[in-house]
C-alpha positions in Angstrom: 0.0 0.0 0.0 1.4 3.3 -0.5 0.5 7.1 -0.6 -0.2 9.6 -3.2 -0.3 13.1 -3.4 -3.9 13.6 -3.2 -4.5 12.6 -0.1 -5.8 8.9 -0.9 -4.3 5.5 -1.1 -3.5 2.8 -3.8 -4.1 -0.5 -3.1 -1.8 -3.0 -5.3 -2.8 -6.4 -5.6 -0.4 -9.0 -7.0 -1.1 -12.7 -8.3 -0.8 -15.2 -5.4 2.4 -16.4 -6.6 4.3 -13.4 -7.1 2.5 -11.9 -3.3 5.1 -12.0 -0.6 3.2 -12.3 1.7 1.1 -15.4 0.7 2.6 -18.8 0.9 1.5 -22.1 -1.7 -0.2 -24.5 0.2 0.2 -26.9 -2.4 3.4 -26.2 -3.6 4.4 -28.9 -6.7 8.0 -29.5 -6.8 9.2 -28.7 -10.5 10.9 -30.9 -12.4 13.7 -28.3 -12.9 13.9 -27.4 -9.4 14.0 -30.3 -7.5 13.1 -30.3 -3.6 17.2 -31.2 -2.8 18.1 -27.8 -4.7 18.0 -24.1 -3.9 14.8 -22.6 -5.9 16.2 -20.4 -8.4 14.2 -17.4 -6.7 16.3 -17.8 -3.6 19.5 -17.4 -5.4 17.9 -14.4 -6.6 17.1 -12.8 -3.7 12.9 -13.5 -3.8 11.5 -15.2 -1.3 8.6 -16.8 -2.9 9.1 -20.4 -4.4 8.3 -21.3 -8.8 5.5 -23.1 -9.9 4.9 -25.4 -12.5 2.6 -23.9 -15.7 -1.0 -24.9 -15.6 -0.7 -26.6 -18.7 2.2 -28.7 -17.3 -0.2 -29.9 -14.7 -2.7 -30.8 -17.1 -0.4 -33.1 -19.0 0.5 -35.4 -15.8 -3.2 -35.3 -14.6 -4.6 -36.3 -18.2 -6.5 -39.7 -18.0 -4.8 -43.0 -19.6 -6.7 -43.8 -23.5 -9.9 -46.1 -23.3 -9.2 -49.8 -24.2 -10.6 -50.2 -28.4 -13.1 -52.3 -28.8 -14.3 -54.6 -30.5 -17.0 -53.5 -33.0 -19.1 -55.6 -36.1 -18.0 -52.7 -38.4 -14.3 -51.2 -38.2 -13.1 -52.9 -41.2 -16.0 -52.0 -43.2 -14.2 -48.6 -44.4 -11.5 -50.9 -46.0 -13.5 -53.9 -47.2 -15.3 -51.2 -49.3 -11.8 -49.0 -49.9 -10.5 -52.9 -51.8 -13.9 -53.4 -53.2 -14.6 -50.0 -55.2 -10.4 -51.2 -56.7 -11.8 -54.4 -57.7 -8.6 -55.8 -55.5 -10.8 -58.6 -54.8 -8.5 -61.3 -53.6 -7.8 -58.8 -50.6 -10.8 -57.6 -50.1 -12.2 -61.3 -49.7 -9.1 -61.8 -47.0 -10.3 -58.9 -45.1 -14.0 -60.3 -45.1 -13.1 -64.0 -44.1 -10.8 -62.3 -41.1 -13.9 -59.9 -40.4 -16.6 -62.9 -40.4 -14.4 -65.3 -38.1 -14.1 -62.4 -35.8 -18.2 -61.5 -35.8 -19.1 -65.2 -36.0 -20.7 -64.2 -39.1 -22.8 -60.9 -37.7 -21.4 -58.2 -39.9 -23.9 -57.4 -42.5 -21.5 -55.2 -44.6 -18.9 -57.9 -44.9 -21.4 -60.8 -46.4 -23.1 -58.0 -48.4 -19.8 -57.1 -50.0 -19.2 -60.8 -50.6 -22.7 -61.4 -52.2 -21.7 -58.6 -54.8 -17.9 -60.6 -55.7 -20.0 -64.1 -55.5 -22.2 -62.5 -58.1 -19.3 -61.1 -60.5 -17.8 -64.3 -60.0 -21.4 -65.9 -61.4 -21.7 -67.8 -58.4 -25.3 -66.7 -58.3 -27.2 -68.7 -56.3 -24.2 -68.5 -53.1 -24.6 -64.7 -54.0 -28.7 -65.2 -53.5 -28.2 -66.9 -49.9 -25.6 -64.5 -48.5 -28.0 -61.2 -49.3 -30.9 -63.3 -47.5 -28.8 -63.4 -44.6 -28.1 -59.8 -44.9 -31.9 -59.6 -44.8 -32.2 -61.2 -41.6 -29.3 -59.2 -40.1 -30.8 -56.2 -41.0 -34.6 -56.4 -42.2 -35.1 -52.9 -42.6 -32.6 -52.5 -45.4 -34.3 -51.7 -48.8 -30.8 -51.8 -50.6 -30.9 -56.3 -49.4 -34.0 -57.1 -50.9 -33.2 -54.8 -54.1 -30.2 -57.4 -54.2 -32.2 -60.2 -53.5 -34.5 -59.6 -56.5 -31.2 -59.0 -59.0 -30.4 -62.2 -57.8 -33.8 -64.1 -58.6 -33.4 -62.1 -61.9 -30.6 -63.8 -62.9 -31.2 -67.4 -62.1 -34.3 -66.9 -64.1 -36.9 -66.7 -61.4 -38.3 -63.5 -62.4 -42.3 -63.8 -60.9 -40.0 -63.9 -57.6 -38.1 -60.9 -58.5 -40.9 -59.1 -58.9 -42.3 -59.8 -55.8 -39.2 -58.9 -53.9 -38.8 -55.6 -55.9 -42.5 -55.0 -55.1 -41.7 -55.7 -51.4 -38.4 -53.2 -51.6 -41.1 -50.3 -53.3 -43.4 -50.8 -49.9 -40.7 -49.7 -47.7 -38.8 -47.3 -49.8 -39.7 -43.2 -48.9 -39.6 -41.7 -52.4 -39.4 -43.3 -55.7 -36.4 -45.2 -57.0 -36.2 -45.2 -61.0 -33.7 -48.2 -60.5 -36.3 -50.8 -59.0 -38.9 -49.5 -61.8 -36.8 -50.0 -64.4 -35.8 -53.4 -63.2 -39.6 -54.3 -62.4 -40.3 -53.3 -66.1 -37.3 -56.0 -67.8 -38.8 -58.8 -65.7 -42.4 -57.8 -66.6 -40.8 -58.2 -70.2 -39.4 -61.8 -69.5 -43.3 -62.3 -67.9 -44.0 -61.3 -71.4 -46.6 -58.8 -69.5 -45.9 -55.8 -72.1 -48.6 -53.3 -70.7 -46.9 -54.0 -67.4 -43.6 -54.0 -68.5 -44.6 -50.4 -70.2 -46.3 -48.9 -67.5 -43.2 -49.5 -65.1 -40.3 -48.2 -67.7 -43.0 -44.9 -68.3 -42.6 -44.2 -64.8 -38.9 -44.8 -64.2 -38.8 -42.1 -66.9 -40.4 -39.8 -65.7 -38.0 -40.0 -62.0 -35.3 -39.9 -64.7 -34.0 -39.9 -68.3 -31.4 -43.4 -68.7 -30.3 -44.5 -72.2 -30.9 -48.1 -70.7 -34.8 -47.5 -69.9 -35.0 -46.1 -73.3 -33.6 -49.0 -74.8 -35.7 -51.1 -72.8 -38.9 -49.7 -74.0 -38.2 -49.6 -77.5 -37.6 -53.3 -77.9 -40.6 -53.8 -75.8 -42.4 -52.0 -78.5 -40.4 -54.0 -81.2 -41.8 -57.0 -79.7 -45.4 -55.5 -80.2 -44.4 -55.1 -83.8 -44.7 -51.5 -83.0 -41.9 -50.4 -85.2 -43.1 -46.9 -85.6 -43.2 -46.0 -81.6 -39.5 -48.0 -80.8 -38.0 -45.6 -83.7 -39.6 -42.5 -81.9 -38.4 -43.9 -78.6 -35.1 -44.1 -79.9 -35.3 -40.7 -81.3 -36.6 -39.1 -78.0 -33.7 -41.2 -76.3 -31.1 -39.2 -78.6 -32.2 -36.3 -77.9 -31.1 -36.8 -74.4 -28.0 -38.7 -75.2 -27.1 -37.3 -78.4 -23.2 -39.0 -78.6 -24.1 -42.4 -77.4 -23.3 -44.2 -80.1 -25.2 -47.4 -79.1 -28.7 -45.8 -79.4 -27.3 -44.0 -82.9 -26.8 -47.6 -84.1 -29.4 -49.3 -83.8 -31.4 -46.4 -84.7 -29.8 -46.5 -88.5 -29.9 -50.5 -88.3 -34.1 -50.0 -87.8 -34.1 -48.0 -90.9 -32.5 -49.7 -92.9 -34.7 -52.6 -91.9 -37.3 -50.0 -93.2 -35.7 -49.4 -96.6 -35.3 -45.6 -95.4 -31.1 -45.9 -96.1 -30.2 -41.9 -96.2 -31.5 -41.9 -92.4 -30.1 -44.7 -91.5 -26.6 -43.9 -93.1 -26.9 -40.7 -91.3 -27.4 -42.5 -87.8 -24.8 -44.6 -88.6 -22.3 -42.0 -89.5 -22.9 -39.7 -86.2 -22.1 -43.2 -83.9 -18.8 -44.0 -86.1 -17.9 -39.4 -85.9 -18.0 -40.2 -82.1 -16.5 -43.9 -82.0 -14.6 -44.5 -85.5 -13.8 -48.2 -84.2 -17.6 -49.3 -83.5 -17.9 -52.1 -84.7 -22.0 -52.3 -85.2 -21.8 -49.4 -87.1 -18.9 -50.4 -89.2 -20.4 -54.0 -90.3 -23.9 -51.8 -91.0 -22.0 -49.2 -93.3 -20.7 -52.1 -95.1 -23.6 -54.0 -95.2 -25.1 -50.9 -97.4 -22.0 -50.1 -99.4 -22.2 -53.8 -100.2 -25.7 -53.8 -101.4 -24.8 -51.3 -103.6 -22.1 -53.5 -105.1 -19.3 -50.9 -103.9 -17.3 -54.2 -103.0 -14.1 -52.4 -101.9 -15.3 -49.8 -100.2 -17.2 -52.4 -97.9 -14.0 -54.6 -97.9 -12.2 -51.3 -96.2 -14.7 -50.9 -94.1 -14.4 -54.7 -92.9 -10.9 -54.8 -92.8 -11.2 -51.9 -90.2 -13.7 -54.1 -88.1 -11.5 -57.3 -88.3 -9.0 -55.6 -86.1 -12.0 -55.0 -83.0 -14.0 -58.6 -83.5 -11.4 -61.2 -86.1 -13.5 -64.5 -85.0 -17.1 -62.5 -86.1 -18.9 -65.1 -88.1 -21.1 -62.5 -89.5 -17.7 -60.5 -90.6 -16.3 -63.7 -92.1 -19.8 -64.1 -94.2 -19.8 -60.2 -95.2 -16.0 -60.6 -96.4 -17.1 -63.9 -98.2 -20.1 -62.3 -100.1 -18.1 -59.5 -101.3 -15.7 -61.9 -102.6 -18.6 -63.4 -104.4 -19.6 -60.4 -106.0 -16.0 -59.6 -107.2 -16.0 -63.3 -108.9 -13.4 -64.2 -106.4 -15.0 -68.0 -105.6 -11.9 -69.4 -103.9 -11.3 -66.8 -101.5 -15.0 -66.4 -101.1 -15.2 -70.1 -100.1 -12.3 -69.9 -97.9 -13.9 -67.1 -95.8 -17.4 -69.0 -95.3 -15.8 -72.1 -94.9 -14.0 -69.8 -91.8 -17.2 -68.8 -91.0 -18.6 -71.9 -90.8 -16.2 -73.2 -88.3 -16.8 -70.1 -86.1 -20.7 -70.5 -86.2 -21.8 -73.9 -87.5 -24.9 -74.0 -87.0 -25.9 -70.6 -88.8 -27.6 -71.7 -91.5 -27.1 -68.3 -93.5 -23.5 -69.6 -93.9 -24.3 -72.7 -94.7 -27.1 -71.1 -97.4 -23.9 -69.3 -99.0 -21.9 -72.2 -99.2 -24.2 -74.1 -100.7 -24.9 -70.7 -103.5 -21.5 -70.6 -103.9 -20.6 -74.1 -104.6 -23.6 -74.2 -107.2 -21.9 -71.4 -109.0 -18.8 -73.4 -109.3 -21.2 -76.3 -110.0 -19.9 -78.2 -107.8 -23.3 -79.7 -107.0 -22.9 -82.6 -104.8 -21.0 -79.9 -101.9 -23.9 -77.7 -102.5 -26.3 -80.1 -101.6 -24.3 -81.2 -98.6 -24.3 -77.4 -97.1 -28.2 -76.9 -98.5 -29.4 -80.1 -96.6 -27.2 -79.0 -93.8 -29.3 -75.2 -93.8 -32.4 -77.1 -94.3 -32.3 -79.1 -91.4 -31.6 -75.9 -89.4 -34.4 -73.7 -90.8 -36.8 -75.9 -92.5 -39.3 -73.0 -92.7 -37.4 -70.9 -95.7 -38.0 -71.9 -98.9 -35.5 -70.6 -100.8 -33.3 -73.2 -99.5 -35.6 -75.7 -100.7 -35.4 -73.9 -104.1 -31.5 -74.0 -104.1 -31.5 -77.6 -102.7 -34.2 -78.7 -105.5 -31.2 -76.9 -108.4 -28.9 -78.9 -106.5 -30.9 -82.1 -107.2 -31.7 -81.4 -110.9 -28.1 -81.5 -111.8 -27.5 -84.6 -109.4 -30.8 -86.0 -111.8 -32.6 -87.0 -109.1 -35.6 -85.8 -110.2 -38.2 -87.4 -108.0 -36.9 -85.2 -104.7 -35.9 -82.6 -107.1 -39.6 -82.1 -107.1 -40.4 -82.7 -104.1 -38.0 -79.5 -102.8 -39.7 -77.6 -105.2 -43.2 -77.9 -104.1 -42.0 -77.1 -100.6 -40.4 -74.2 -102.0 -43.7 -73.1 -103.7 -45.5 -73.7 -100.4 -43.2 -72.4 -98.1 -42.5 -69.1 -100.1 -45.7 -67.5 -101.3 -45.0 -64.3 -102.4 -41.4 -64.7 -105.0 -42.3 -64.7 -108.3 -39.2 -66.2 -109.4 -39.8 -69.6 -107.5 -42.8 -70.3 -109.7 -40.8 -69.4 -112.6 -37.8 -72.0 -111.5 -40.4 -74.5 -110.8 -42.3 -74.0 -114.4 -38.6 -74.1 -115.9 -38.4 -77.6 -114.1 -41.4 -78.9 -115.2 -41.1 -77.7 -118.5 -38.1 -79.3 -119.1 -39.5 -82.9 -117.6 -42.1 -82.7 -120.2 -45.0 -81.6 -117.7 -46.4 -79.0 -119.9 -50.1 -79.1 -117.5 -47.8 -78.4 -114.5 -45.8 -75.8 -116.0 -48.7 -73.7 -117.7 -50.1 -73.9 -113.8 -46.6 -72.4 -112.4 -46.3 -69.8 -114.9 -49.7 -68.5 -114.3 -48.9 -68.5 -110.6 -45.7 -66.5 -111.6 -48.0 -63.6 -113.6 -50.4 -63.4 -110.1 -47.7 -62.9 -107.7 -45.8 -60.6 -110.4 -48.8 -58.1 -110.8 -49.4 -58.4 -106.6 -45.1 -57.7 -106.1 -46.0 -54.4 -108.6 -49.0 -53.2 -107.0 -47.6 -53.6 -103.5 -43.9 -52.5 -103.7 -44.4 -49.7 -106.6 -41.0 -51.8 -108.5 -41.0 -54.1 -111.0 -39.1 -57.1 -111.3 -35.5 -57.4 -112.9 -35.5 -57.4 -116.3 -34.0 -60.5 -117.3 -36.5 -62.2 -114.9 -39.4 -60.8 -117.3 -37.8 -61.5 -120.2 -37.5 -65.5 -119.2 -41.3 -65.8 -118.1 -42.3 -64.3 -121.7 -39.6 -66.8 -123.3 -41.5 -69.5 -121.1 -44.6 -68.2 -121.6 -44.4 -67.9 -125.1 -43.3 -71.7 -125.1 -46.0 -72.8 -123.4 -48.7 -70.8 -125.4 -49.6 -68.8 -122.6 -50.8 -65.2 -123.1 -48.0 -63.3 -121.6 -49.4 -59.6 -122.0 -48.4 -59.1 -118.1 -44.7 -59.3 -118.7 -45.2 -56.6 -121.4 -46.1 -54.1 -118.1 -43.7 -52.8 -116.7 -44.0 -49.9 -113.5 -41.6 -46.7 -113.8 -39.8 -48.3 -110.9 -37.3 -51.1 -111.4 -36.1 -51.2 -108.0 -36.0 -54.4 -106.3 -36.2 -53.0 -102.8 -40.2 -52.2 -101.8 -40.5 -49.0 -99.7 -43.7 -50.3 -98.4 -43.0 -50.2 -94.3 -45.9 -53.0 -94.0 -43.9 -55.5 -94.9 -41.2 -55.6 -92.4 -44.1 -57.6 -90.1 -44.0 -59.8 -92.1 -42.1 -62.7 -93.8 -41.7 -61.8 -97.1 -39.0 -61.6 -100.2 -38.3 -58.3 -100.9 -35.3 -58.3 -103.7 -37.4 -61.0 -105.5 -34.9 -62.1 -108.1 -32.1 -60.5 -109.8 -31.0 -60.3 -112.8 -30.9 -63.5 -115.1 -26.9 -64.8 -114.7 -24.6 -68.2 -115.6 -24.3 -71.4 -113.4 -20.9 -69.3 -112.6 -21.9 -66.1 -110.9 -25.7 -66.4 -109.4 -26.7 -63.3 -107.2 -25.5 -63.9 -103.6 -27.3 -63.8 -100.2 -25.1 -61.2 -98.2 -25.6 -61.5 -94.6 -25.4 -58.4 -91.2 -25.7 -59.7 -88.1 -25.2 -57.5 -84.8 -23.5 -59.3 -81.9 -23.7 -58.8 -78.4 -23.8 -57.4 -75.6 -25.4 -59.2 -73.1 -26.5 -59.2 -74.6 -29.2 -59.8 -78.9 -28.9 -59.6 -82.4 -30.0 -56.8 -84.7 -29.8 -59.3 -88.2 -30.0 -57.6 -91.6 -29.9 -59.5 -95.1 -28.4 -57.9 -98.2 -28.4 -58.9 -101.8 -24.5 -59.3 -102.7 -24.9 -59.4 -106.3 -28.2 -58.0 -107.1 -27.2 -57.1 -110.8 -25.2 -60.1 -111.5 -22.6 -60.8 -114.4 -23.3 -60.7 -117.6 -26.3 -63.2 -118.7 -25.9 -65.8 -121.3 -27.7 -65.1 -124.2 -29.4 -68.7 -125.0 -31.6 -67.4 -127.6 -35.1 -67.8 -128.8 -34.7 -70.3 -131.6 -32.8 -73.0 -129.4 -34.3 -75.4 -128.0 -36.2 -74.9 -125.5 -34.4 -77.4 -123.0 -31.4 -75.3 -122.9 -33.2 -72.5 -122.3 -34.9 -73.4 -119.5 -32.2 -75.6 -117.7 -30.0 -72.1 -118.2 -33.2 -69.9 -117.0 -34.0 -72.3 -114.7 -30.3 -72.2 -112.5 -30.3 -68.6 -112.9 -33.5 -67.3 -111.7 -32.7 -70.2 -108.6 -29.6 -68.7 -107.6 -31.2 -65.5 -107.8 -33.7 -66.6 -105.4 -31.1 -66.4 -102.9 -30.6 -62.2 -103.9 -34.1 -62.2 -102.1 -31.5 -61.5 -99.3 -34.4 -58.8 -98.9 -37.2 -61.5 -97.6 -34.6 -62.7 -95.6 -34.4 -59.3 -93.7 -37.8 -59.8 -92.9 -38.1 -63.0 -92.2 -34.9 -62.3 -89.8 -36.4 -59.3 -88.2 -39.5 -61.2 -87.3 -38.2 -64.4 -86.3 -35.2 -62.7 -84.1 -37.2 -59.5 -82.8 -36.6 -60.5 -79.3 -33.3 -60.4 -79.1 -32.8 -56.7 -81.7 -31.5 -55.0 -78.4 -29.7 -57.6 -76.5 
């Protein structure tokens, strides 16, 4: 305390351990200063004794660390860290350790394993290790959702919908996911209102390429061509570089006969993926129609680097050989082919074209029975197969093949005219007047229905035959504006029908070929499209009027059979019909 000039006093108060006058009741001995040595402060002439800093005191009275425990999930954050790196061997280490530990308890861990089980395609051990996630944990809507994948893929799918519908009960808002998967196992239920309603919705929760692709082949499946091309076109105009929808887009198009769209479709998917190889086998497919042989060969050559053991490729490549008169190499490639697909009975239909060409008759016969055997429903095999027979001079089954032909096929002119050709020849002049009027009917019905007209050389062999016979052949004499042999009439892609009727008339040597598209997959289906590889043909023989009429109708008669196969167009059709459930696997 001490005095001031104005008459008052100040008070000074100091901290307790700098106060002289206060002593530390609990004094800690420092561990600089220990209690045998002099403080420091006595040396310096203070009489009050250090302290320790309060944070110093903290440090010794800090508690020890709790003992870790045990818990279900603390390797969960690596488990999933392995998982999402696809380091699967560790990651199935770290599960067995995490199971042995939790007897079995941890839900992550077996739901973890259920996904690798399923990858692995152990699916049913997949199925039983999400049930027991279920039981662990019933309130999980992300276990039954993997329980109903599950049931998907062993096939079960009433099942899967039943668990998907069980996972929709408990879930708070909508999940476009479980819709979209409740709409592909309605489509395996073949319920395609059902299957529609459920892709609609998961739509309108949000836009996926997948749900459009979905739909559309629902709708192909309908034979609702006209709503899967605007689904596809709505799809790109959400997704307009996915190359995917793009291509089968132009491939639906072209099934349509509408090529400048679909070249344009196919041209956007190969601007954004040069090396797709869909797209590229579909370009060539039309280049090769169009008998621009080496420009599809480029474009084939590019694909053989992506897919070299494609059977449709091999048949493509073939068929272009074909064209170019190349029958050696084109035999080569089918018979490659052939050993990479042999039981497609378009290769085997080629074979047995080309080896009729060569007239080598007894191989064709082998492949034609061979294609026969495997689609017994086409008769233009029959119609090859009944050549085949004629030149072997077995003339009983000869016929035979050709009344199945007649049967089978009922809208080609040209197999009426092969057939009268036949009979003609066999001194059946009753049988043959009957075929050649069956050939004027369905010409007149091809005219009125596609708006072209046959090839000429075709008409110009049913008015020789007709004139043979003594049949009024004024019908050949019409002839429509058109002479295209591709109808634009949309109608028929529902149906089985011969489009490119018959090509031009052409030697034993170079008949028109059956060229062959086919779209592999993914997962998945087959988008198939038939073109004509020689629709004009080679030059034609020129038999002549005043010969007999034998010769001309043996020659007319091999001709307009090989040309059958041009009909490459029916084929389409009858390929997009028989095959429309699996366009978009």
């Amino acid at each position: 305390m001490s005095s001031s000039g104005l008459g008052g006093s100040i008070v000074i108060l100091l901290p307790e351990h700098l106060d002289p006058n206060m002593k530390s009741e609990n004094t800690t001995p420092s561990p600089m200063n220990p209690v045998t040595e002099t403080p420091e402060s006595h040396v310096n002439g203070m009489t009050s004794t250090t302290t320790a800093p309060g944070s110093a005191l903290k440090a010794k009275t800090r508690p020890r660390k709790a003992p870790e425990l045990q818990t279900v999930e603390r390797r969960n954050w690596l488990i999933h860290l392995h998982y999402v790196r696809k380091e699967f061997d560790v990651c199935k280490q770290l599960i067995r350790e995490q199971l042995e530990e939790t007897r079995g308890m941890c839900e992550y861990a077996n739901y973890v394993q259920g996904l690798i089980l399923r990858q692995e395609g152990k699916i049913q051990e997949s199925f039983e290790l999400f049930q027991l996630c279920n039981i662990l944990n019933p309130s999980s809507v992300d276990n039954i959702k993997q329980m109903a994948r599950a049931l998907y893929l062993l096939g079960r799918h009433r099942l899967a919908v039943e668990a998907y519908l069980q996972a929709e009960d408990k879930l708070d808002k909508p999940d476009w996911e479980l819709h979209h998967n409740l709409g592909v196992c309605y489509m395996h239920l073949k319920d395609y209102e059902g299957a529609r309603e459920q892709l609609l919705f998961a739509l309108e929760q949000n836009k996926h390429h997948q749900t459009f692709s979905t739909l559309a082949k629902i709708y192909l499946l309908e034979n609702d061509v006209p709503s899967a091309i605007n689904t596809y076109r709505a799809a790109i105009e959400y997704f307009p570089e996915n190359g995917d929808l793009h291509t089968t887009l132009g491939l639906l198009y072209m099934q349509l006969g509408k090529y400048q769209q679909a070249f344009e479709h196919l041209g956007t998917t190969l601007t954004f993926d040069p090396t797709n190889t869909r797209a590229i086998l579909a370009a060539g497919s039309m280049m090769q129609s169009h008998q621009d042989f080496d420009v599809a060969l480029a474009k084939y050559r590019v694909a053989a680097q992506s897919i070299p053991e494609s059977p449709p490729l091999w048949n493509n490549i073939a068929m272009c050989f074909f064209g170019k008169k190349k029958y050696v190499a084109a035999i080569s490639c089918l018979k490659r082919a052939n050993y990479l697909a042999p039981f497609d009975w378009k290769i085997l239909y080629n074979l047995g074209l080309v080896h009729l060409t060569m007239q080598q008759y007894t191989s064709a016969f082998h492949f034609l029975s061979a294609a026969v055997n495997l689609r017994p429903t086409k008769g233009h095999i029959f119609m090859l197969l009944a050549i085949a027979l004629t030149y072997l001079d077995d003339e009983e089954n000869a016929r035979q093949a050709y009344e199945q032909a007649v049967n089978l096929e009922s809208r080609d002119p040209s197999v009426c005219l092969n057939y009268a050709i036949f009979l003609h020849n066999h001194n059946d002049k009753d049988g043959a007047v009957k075929m050649i009027n069956e050939f004027e009917v369905r010409m007149v019905k091809f005219r009125q229905s596609t708006g072209a007209d046959l090839d000429t050389e075709v008409i110009e062999n049913g008015a020789k035959l007709a004139t043979l016979l003594g049949v009024d052949g004024s019908v050949f004499r019409k002839k429509s504006s058109r002479s295209r042999l591709r109808p634009q009439d949309d109608a028929l892609q529902q149906e089985e029908s011969q489009i490119n009727l018959a090509p031009p008339e052409q030697e034993p040597e170079t008949p028109s070929a059956k060229d062959t598209y086919s779209r592999e997959e993914t997962t998945s289906g087959e988008i198939t499209n038939s073109e004509p590889a020689n629709p004009d043909g080679a030059s034609v023989k020129d038999e002549g009027t005043e010969e007999g009429k034998g010769e001309l109708l043996a020659s007319a008669h091999l001709e307009f059979q090989e040309e059958i196969p041009v009909k490459q167009e029916e084929e389409v059709q009858g390929k997009k019909e028989e095959n429309s459930d699996d366009i978009f696997d």
